[in-house]
N, C-alpha and C positions, 0 to 999 in steps of 0.2 A: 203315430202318437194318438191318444187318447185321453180325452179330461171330463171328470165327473166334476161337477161344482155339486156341494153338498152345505148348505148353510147351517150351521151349528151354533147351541150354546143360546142365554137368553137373549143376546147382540145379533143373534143372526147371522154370522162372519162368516165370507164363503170359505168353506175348506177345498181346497182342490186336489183331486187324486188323481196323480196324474202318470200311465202308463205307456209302458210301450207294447211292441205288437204283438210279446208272448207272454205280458201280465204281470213284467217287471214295475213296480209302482215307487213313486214318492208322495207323502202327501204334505199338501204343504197348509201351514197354519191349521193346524185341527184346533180349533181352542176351546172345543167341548164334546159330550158325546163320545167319549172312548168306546165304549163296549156296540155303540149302534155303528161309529165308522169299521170298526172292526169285522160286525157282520155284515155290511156292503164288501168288502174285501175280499170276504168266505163267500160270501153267496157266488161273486161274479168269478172267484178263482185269481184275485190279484195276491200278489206276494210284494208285502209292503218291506223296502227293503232300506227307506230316508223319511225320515219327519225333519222338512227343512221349515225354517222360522224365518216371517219379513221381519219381523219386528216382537217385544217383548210386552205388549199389552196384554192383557188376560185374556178377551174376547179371539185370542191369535194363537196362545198356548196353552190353554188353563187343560187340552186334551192332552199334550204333547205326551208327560211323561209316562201316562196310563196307556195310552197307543203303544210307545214304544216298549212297555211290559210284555203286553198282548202279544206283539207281533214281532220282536224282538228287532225290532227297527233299531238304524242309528239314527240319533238326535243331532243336528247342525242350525250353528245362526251365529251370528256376532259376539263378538266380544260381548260388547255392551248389553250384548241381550242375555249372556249365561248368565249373571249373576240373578236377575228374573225367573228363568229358565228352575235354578235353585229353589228359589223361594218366589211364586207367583201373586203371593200375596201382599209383597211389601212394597209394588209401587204406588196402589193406590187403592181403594176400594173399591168393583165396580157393582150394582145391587145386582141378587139373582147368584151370585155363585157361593159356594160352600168351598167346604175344605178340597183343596187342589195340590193334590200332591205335586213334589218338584224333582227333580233330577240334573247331574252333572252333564253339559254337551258331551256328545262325541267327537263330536267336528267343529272347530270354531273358524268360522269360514269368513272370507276378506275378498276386495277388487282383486280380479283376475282368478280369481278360484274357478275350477271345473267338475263338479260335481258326478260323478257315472253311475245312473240307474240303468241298469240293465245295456239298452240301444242308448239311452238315451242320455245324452250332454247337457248337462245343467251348468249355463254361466253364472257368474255370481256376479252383480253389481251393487257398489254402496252408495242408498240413496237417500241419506240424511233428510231431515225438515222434521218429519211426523212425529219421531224420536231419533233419538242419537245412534240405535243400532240399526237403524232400516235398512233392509238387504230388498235388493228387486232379482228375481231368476225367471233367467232369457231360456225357454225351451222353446227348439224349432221352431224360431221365428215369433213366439209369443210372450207376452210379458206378464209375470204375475209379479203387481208392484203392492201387496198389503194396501195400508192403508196413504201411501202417496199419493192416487189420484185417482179421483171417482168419475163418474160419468156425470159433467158440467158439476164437477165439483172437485176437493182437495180435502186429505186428512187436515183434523186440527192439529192445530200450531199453536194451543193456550195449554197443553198439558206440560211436566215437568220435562225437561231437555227439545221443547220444541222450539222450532223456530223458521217464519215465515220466507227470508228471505232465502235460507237454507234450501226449503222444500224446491221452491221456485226456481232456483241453482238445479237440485235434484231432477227434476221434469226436465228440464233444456237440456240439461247432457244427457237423458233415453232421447229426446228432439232429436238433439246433433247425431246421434250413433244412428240410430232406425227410422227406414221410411217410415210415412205418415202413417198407412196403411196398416201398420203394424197391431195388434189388437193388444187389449190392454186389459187384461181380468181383477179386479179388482178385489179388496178384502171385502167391501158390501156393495150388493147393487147390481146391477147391471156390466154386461161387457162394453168397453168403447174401443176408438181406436187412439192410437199415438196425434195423428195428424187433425181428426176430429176437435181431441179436446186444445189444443195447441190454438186453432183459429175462434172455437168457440165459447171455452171455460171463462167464465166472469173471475176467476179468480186468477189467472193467467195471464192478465192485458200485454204486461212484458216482456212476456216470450217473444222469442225468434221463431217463429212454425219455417220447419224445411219443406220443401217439394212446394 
């Protein structure tokens, strides 16, 4: 496996392109920059073949639907997150973006979903708090959680469907599934791990840390 983190869009939000080892690719949260992820793709030889979404904030899909024009990708994420997905503009304003076109999911994916790029096995896990569609995908032992939890930090919980105690639920149960060691790529920032932020996140006192 293979992962390019590419931060996109005026937010900066990591997109991750994530391949296996003959160039089968998904990328996950594009939420800006269509035509520039698209020539990292061409350049390196990926065949992007899933635009999977954590979550339905603009700064996570505002590329989604022009990506998947491009490259004729399918589009997957939540329930909650397609009607977003549609119209990227009606949850909230955020400054810095223009007109963002929208599109119908292809995939509307749930707990226990399996994803298959190419080699490669995408779990789907649903990890409420941030928003109400957050989705976390487990590839080869790593986690791309959007904006659920950052490096000695946590998405916000004051935006519309969020909720603090939820997120904190969300975190415990990646806790409880995956050793600590587990690495955790985040939608901005830096990479951590599962077991790091568990003993050391101020925001986390709560938690149960395993191992």
């Amino acid at each position: 496996m293979k992962i390019l983190c590419v931060p996109v869009g005026p937010l900066q939000a990591n997109c991750y392109l994530v391949s296996d080892d003959r160039g089968v690719t998904c990328a996950i949260d594009p939420g800006g920059e269509p035509e520039r992820l698209a020539g990292i793709l061409n350049e390196r030889g990926l065949q992007l073949t899933h635009v999977l979404l954590t979550h339905g904030h603009i700064d996570h899909l505002g590329g989604a639907a022009e990506l998947a024009r491009l490259t004729g990708a399918l589009v997957g994420c939540a329930d909650a997150t397609a009607v977003l997905l549609r119209d990227p503009l009606s949850f909230m304003p955020f400054p810095g973006f223009g007109e963002v076109p929208g599109r119908d999911p292809d995939l509307i994916l749930e707990e226990g979903d399996v994803v298959e790029v190419g080699d490669l096995s995408i779990d789907v896990i649903e990890t409420p708090g941030h928003s109400p569609g957050c989705l976390t995908y487990e590839v080869g032992g790593t986690l791309f959680v959007g904006d659920l939890l950052f490096y000695r930090s946590i998405g916000r919980t004051d935006f519309p469907g969020g909720d603090f105690d939820t997120l904190v639920a969300s975190v415990q149960k990646l806790v409880n599934r995956y050793p600590p060691s587990t690495q955790v790529l985040p939608g901005h920032m830096e990479p951590t791990t599962l077991g790091d932020e568990a003993r050391e996140n101020p925001f986390l006192r709560g938690l149960s840390p395993r191992g």
